[in-house]
N, C-alpha and C positions, 0 to 999 in steps of 0.2 A: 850926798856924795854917791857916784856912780861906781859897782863894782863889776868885772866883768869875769861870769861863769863860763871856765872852757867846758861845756858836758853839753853832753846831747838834753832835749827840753826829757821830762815826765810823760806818759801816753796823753792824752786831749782828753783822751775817757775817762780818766781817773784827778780829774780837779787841776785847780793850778800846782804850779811846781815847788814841794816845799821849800826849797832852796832860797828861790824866789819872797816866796810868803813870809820866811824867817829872817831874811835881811832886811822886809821892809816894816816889821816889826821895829827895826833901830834908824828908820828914816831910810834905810840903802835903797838906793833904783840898782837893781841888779839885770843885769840883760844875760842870756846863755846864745854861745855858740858851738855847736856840736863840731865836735874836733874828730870824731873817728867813723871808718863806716867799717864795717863788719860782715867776711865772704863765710857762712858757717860750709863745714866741710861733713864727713863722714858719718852722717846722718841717719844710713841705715844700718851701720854699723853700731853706732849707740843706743837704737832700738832695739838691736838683736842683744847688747848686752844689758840693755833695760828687761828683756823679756825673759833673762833666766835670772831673777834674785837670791836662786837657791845655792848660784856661784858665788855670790859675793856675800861680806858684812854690814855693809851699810855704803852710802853716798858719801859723797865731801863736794863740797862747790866753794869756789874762792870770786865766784864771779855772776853776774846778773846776765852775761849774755850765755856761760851754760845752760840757765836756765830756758833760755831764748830758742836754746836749740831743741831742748827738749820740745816746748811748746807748738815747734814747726813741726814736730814727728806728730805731737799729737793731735793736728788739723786734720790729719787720716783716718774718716771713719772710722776703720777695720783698727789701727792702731788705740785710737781713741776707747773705741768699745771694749780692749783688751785690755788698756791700763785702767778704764774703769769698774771693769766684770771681776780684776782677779790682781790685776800685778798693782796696782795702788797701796794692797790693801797688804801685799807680801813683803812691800819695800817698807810697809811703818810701820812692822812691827821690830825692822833695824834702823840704825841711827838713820839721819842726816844733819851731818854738818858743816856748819855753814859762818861764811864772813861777813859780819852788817847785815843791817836791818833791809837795805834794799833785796840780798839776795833771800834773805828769811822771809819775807812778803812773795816772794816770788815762788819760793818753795811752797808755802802756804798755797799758793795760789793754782798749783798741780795735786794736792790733796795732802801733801806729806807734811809732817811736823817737822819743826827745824831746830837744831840745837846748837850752842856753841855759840850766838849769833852776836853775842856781847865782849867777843875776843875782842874784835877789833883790826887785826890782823891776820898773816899767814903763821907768822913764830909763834901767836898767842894760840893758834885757833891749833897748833901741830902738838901744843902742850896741852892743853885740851884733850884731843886725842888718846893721846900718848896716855893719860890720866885715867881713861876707861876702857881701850883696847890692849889687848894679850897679843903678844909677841905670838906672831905663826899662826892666826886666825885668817879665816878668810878673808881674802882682798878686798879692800874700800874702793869704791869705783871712783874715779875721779873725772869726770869730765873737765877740760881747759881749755888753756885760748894757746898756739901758738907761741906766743909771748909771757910763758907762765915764769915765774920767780923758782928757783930749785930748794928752797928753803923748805917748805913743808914735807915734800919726797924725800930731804936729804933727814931731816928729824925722824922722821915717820923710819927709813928705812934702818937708822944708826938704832932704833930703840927695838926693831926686827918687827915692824907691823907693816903688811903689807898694801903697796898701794898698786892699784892699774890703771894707769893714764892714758886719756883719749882726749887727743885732741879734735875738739867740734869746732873753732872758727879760728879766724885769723885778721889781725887788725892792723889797716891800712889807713891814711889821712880821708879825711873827708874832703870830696869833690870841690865843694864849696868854699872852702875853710880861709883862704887867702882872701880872695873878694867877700867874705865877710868880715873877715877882722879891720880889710881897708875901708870897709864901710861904717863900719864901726867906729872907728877912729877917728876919720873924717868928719861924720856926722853928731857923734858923741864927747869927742875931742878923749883926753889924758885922764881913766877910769884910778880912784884914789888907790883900788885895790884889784888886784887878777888873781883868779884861784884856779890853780890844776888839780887835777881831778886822778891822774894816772902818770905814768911816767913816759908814755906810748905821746899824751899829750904834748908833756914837756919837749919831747923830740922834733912832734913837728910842728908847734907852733913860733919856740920861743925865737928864733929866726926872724919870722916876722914882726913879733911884736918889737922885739931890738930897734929894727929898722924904721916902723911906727912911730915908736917913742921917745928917738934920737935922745937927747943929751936929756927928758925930762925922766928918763927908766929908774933913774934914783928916786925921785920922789912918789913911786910905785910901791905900795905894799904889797909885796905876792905871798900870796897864803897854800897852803895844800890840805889836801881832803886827808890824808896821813903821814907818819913816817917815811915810809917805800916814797911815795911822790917826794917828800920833802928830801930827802938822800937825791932822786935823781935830779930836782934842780938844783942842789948843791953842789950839784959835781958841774951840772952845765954852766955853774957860776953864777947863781940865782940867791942871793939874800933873802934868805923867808922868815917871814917876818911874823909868822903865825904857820901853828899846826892844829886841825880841829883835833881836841882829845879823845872823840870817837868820829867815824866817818857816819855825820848825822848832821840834818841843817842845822839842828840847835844850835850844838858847839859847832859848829861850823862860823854861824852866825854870830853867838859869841864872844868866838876869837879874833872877826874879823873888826868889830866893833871896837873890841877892847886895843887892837894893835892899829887900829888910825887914830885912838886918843892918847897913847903911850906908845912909848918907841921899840916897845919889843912885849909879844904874850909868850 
């Protein structure tokens, strides 16, 4: 059975895509088509607040492509040499926390320890917070997307823990996205199952797949990577038919398993 991933693929460098790998553990041919591209913005602006950590209490990240932005500041030499000489080592000795394991690898992966990373969400990950920050402490830097959920700021600020939020990118449909889905569909015919990934997704894709899959969209299981997704196709009028219990391929995989042999996970 064919399932079809809305997300961008895994880097080339870093193996195939678990997503992938964990579907085809249950027999799934899963194909991915990247649904979003990503304009990062104020870039030198979140290096100048990278470079004083004496301001802040610690990081929060709700997102893999914060991380992204930081990563493009540190292609700069002179930046590079700075977060490795001295500010690496001032930001972990305060928190970072963080949502799923994607963005905890990612965190890892600029030198800093990650915590919180098994919330799962934003509500989970603000109660979290909220569980070892003091009301009136220094500000948690937050880097975000444009399109961030008010949920975390709005817990964080009701419980009086400060947050300062920067917006680094902003997410727009990918170029491609149409003539791949039509190729997709064409060629691969009516996939047993489609999983969204974000709610940015749901927005711009489900239009087309509608259109795609004329009168056979019932016999489609659509699944979501979480909650937050699964709310936004439900409001778009999306029967979801599976939610992975963490945003992780396993239970991703799963869920997806278990809800095209039973009529509901």
């Amino acid at each position: 059975m064919k399932v079809l991933l809305l997300k961008e693929p895994k880097d080339k460098d870093s193996g195939p895509d678990p997503y992938i790998k964990e579907l085809g553990l249950y027999s799934l041919e899963a194909t991915l088509i990247p649904v979003l591209s990503f304009e990062f913005l104020s870039l030198e602006s979140l290096f100048e607040k990278l470079s004083h950590p004496e301001c802040y209490g610690g990081l929060v990240f709700t997102s893999p492509r914060a991380l992204e932005a930081i990563k493009i500041c540190l292609k700069e030499n002179s930046k590079k040499e700075a977060w490795s000489k001295s500010l690496k080592q001032m930001w972990n000795i305060k928190p970072t926390y963080v949502v799923g394991k994607a963005t905890a690898s990612l965190v890892e992966e600029i030198g800093l320890t990650p915590q919180g990373e098994k919330c799962g969400n934003a509500e989970k990950l603000a109660e979290y917070i909220c569980s070892r920050e003091k009301p009136n402490s220094p500000a948690l830097l937050f880097p975000c997307g444009a399109l961030k959920r008010e949920v975390l700021p709005t817990v964080l600020r009701e419980k009086g823990i400060p947050l300062e939020s920067l917006t680094v990118y902003q997410t727009t449909q990918h170029p491609d996205l149409q003539e791949s889905l039509s190729s997709y569909f064409s060629q691969q015919g009516i996939p047993a199952s489609i999983v969204f990934f974000s709610p940015s997704g749901v927005k711009f894709c489900l239009q087309h797949i509608q259109k795609l899959s004329g009168d056979m969209i019932n016999h489609i299981k659509f699944a979501a990577i979480g909650p937050t997704t699964a709310e936004a196709m439900e409001a778009a009028g999306i029967s979801v038919s599976c939610t992975a219990e963490s945003p992780a391929p396993q239970d991703l995989a799963a869920g997806i398993h278990k809800a095209l042999h039973t009529q509901n996970c």
